[in-house]
C-alpha positions in Angstrom: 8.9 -79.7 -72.0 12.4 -79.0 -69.8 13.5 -77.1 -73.2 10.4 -74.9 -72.8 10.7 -73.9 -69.2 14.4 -73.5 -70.0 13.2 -71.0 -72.5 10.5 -69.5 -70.8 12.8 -68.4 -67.6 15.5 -67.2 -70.2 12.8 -65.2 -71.6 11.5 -63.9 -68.3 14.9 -62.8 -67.2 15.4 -60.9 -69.9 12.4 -59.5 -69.4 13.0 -59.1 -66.1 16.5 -57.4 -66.4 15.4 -54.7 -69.3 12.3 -53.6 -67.1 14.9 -53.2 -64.4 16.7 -51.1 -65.8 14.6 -48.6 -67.7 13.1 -48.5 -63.8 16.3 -47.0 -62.3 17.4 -44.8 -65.6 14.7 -41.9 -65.0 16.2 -42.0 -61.5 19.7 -41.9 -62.6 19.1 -39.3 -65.2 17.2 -37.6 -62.8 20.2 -37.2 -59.9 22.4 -36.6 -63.2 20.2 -33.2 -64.2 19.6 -32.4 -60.7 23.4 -32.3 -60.0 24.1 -30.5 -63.4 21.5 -27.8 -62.3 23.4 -27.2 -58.7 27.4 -27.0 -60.8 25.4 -24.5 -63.9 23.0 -22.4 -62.0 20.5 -23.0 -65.3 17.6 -25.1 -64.6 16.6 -28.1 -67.1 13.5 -29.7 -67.4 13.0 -32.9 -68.3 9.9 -35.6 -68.2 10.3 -39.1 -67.5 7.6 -41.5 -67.5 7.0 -43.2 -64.0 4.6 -46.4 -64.9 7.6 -48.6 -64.6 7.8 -48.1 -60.6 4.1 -50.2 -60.5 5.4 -52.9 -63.0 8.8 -53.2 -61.0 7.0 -53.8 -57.8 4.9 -56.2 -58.9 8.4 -58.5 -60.2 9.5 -61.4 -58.6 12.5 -61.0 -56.6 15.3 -62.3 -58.5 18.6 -62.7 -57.8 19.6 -61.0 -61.6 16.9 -58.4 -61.0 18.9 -57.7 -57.3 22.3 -58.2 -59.0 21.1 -56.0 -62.0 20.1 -53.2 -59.5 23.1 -53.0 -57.2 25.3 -52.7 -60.6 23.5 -49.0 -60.9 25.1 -46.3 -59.6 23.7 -43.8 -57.0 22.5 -40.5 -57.8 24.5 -37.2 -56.4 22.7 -35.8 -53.7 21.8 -31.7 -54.5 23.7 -28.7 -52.8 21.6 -27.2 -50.1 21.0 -23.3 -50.3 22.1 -22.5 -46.8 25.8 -24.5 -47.8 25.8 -22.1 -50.8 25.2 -18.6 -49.6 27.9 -19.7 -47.0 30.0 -20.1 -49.7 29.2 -16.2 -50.6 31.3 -13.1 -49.3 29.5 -9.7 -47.7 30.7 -7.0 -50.4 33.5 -4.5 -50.1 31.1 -1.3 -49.4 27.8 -0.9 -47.6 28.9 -3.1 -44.5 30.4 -0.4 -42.2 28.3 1.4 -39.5 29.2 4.4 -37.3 27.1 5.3 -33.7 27.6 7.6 -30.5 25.5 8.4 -28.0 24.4 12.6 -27.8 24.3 14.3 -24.1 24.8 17.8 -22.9 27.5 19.2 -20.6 25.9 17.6 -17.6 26.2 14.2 -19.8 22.3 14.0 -19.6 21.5 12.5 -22.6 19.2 14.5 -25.5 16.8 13.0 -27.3 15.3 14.3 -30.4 18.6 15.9 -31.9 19.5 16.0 -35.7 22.3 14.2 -36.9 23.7 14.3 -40.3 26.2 12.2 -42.0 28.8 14.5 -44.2 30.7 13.2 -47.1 34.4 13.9 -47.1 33.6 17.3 -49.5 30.8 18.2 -47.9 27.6 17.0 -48.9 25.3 15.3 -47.0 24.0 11.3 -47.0 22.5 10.7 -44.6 20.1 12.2 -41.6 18.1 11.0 -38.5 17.0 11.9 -35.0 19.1 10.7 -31.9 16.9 8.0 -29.7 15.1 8.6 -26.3 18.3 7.8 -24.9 20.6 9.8 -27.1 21.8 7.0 -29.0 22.2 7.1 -32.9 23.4 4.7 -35.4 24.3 5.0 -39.2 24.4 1.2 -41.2 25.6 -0.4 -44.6 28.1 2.8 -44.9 30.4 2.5 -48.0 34.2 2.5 -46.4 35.6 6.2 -46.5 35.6 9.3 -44.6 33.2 11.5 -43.2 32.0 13.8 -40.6 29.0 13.9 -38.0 26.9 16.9 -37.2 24.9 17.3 -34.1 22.4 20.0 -34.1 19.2 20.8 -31.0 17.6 24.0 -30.0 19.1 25.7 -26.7 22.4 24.0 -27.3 26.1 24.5 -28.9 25.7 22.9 -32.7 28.8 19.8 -32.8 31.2 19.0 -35.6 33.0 16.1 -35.6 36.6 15.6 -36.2 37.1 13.2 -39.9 36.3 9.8 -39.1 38.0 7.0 -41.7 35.8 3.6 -41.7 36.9 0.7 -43.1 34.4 -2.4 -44.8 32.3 -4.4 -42.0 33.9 -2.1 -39.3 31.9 -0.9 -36.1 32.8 2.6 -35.2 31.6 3.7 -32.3 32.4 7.8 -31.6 34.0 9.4 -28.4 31.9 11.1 -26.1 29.5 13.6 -27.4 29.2 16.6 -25.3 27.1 19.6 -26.2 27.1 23.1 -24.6 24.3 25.3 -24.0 24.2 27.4 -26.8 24.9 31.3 -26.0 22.4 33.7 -26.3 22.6 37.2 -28.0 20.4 40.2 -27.8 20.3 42.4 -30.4 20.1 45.8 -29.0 19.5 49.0 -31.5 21.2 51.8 -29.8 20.0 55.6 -31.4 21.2 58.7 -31.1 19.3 61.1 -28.2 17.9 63.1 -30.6 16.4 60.6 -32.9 14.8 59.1 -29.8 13.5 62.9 -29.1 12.2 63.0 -32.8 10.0 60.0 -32.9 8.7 61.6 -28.9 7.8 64.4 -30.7 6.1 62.7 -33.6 4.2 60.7 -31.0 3.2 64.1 -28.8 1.9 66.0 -32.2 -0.6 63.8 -32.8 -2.4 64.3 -29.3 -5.6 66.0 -29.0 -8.0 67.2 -26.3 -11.2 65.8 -28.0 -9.3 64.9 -30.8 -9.3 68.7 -31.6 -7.5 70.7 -29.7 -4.0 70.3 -29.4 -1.9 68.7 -26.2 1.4 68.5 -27.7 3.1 70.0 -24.2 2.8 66.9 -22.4 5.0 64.1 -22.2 3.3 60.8 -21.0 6.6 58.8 -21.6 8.2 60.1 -18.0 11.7 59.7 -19.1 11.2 61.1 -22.2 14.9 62.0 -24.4 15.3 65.4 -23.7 14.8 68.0 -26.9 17.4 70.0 -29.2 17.0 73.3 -29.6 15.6 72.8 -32.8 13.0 70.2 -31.5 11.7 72.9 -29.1 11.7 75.8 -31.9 9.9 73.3 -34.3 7.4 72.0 -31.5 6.9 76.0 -30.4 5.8 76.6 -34.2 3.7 73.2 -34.5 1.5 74.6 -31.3 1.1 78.2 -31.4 0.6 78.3 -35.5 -2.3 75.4 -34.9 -5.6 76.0 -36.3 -7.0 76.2 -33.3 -4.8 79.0 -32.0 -6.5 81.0 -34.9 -10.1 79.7 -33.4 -9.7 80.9 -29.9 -8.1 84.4 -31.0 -11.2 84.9 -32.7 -13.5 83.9 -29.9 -11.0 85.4 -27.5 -11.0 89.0 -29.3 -14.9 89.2 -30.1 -15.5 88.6 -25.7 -13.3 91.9 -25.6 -14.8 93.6 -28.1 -18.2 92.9 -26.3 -16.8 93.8 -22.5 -15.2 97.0 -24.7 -11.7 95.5 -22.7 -8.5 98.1 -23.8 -11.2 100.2 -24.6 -8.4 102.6 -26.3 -9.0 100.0 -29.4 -11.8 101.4 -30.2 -15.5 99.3 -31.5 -16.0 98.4 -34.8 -14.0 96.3 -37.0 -11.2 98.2 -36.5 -10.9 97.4 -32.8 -11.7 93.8 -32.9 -8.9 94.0 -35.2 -6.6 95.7 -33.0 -7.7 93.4 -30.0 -7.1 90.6 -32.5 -3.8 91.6 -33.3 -2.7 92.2 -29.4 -4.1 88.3 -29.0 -2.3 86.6 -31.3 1.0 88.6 -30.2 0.4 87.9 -26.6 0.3 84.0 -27.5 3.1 83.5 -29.7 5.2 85.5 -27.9 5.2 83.7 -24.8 4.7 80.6 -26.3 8.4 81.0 -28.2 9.9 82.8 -25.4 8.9 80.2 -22.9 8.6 77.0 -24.6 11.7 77.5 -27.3 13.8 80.9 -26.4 14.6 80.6 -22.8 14.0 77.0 -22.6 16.9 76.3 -25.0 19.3 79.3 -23.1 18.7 77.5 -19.7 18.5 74.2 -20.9 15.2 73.7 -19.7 12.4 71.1 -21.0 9.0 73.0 -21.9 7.0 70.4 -21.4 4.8 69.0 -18.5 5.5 65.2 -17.6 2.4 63.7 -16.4 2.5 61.3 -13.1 -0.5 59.6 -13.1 0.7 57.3 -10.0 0.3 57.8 -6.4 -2.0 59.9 -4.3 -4.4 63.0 -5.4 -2.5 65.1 -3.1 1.0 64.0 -4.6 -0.1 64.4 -7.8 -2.2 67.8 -7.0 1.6 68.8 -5.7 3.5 67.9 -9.4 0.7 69.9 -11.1 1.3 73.1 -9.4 4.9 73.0 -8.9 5.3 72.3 -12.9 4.7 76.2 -13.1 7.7 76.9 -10.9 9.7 74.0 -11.0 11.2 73.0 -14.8 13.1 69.2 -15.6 16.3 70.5 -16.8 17.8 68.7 -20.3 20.0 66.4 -17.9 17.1 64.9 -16.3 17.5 67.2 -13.3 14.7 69.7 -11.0 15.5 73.3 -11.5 13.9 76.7 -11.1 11.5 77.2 -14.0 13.2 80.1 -15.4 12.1 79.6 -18.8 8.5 80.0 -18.2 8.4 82.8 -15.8 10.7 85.0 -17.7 9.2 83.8 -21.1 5.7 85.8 -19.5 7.5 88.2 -18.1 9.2 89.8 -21.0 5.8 88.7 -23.1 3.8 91.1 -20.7 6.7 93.7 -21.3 6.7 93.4 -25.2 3.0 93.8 -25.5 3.4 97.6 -24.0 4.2 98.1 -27.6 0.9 97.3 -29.0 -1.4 97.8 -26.3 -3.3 100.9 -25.5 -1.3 104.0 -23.7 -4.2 103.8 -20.6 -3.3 100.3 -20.3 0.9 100.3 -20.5 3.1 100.4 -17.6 4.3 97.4 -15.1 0.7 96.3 -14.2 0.4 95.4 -17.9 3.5 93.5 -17.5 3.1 91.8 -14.0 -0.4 90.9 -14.7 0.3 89.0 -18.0 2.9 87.5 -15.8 0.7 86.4 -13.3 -1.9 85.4 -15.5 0.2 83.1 -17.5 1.6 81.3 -14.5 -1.7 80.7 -13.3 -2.8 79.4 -16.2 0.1 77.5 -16.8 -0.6 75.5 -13.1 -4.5 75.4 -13.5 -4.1 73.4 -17.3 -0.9 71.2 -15.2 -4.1 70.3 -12.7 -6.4 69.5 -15.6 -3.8 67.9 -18.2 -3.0 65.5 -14.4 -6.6 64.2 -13.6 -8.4 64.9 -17.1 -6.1 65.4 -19.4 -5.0 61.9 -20.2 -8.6 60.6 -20.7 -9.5 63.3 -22.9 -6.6 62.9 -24.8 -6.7 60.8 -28.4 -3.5 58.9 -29.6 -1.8 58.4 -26.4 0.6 56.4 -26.1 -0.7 53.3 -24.2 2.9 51.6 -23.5 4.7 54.4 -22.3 6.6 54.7 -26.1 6.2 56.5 -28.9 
């Protein structure tokens, strides 16, 4: 009976030391892959059977089983992540960062400006908008060199001198002034007698009615003053209008009716002759005044309209306008051209008008009659004209 308990222990402990150690060997094999995994980087996987931890609890505690157990050996602990990217270096490029702070010549600082990151040769990387206090940075900037340019509207665009970085350095720039950017006008200077051209242009397409024509009066007050050409090409443009021929007509047939000059005759062939005398009345003055003598005495032939001030000031400018000329320096003068422009019309038409009717009245009275009409259309081209008058200028320009 001793033999079998002897037997029966031996047995057990046998028992007891195997099922103690296939207990600890998915442990140790375990610890063993774990720390494998952590030197390679390559994970393993591997399945162990865990039934033996019930069976080994429910063992007697032996001294083998204990004796068995402390003979294993412990597993490694693993490497912790944070102890390994310790272990890792920032690279070479990427880590470097430049920053400055923008502000004008009063060093108030501006928001809102561009800034652009150069390359070495010129091309750009990088670009973003200086903070509400004028502060910029550029990050994770390869190590090199490079420039910085500042630009905002009103001020002085900024260049930066070359600025050499090195990997994980912090450069901070110097102090970032910016001017106040200069301003330029761009002013288109012509010659006086281009200026007079485009007046001119301007002054032929005005119309009493949008008929008749009101190229004598200047609404620009100081208006370039004309070439003799102008006033010879202006001259022809009025008297040569359509509607010269139009009141001519209408002009001649009133004579013809009163039986005015009546050394012309009735019939056709007087209202021709009375038509003939009309139409040389009106060009001639019209070149003698307006082109011939205005370009000898250097006269303008036109009437400058006021349009400001009192009735009685402006009354005053009318009427003088057919005694008093605006000479081509922007001076007053005597109006020369005009009176001796009807003068020596009046004296030219004793060629072609009746022998009854020739002498010096012809000549005074065509005078006279012309410088009153010249004052009485001033008066009416003053208060009326300018309201009655299409394509005027309503800025003062051409």
């Amino acid at each position: 009976m001793k033999h079998k308990r002897i037997v029966y222990w031996r047995s057990y402990g046998i028992v007891a030391v195997l099922s103690a150690i296939f207990a600890g060997y998915p442990t140790y094999f375990h610890a063993q892959d774990v720390q494998a995994v952590a030197a390679s980087g390559t994970v393993a996987h591997a399945s162990f059977s865990s039934s033996t931890d019930t069976d080994t609890a429910a063992l007697p505690d032996t001294p083998m089983l204990a004796a068995v157990s402390s003979s294993l050996p412990e597993a490694p602990e693993p490497q912790s992540d944070a102890q390994g990217s310790n272990a890792q270096t920032l690279p070479a490029d990427g880590s470097a960062s430049i920053s400055g702070v923008v502000q004008d010549v009063s060093e108030a600082l501006v928001a809102g400006a561009q800034v652009t990151l150069m390359n070495r040769d010129g091309s750009q990387r990088r670009t973003l908008m200086s903070g509400a206090n004028g502060e910029f940075t550029f990050t994770r900037i390869p190590a090199g060199s490079y420039l910085v340019l500042i630009t905002v509207k009103g001020l002085e665009p900024f260049e930066s001198a070359e600025i050499a970085v090195t990997a994980q350095q912090f450069y901070e720039m110097p102090k970032i002034l910016m001017g106040i950017a200069s301003t330029s006008t761009e002013v288109t200077v012509l010659p006086t007698d281009v200026i007079a051209a485009q007046q001119i242009k301007a002054e032929e397409k005005q119309r009493l009615l949008g008929v008749v024509p009101n190229f004598y009066v200047s609404y620009v007050h100081d208006a370039a003053p004309l070439t003799a050409k102008q006033k010879f090409s202006l001259a022809t443009h009025d008297t040569l209008d359509w509607t010269s021929y139009v009141g001519i007509t209408v002009s001649a047939g009133i004579e013809q009716a009163k039986n005015a000059y009546a050394g012309y005759g009735q019939g056709a062939a007087g209202y021709g002759k009375r038509w003939a005398a009309k139409f040389g009345d009106g060009r001639s003055s019209d070149y003698l005044s307006h082109a011939v003598f205005a370009s000898l005495f250097h006269q303008d032939p036109r009437y400058f309209y006021q349009g400001t001030g009192t009735n009685k000031s402006r009354l005053e400018h009318a009427l003088s306008s057919a005694f008093v000329a605006r000479s081509d320096s922007g001076k007053t003068m005597p109006n020369y051209s005009y009176l001796l422009g009807t003068m020596v019309s009046g004296a030219l038409s004793n060629a072609y008008y009746p022998h009854a009717d020739r002498g010096a009245s012809l000549v005074f009275t065509n005078a006279f009659i012309g410088i009153g009409g010249r004052a009485g259309q001033a008066v009416l081209q003053e208060f009326l004209g300018k309201h009655l008058t299409k394509n005027v200028p309503a800025s003062g320009q051409p």
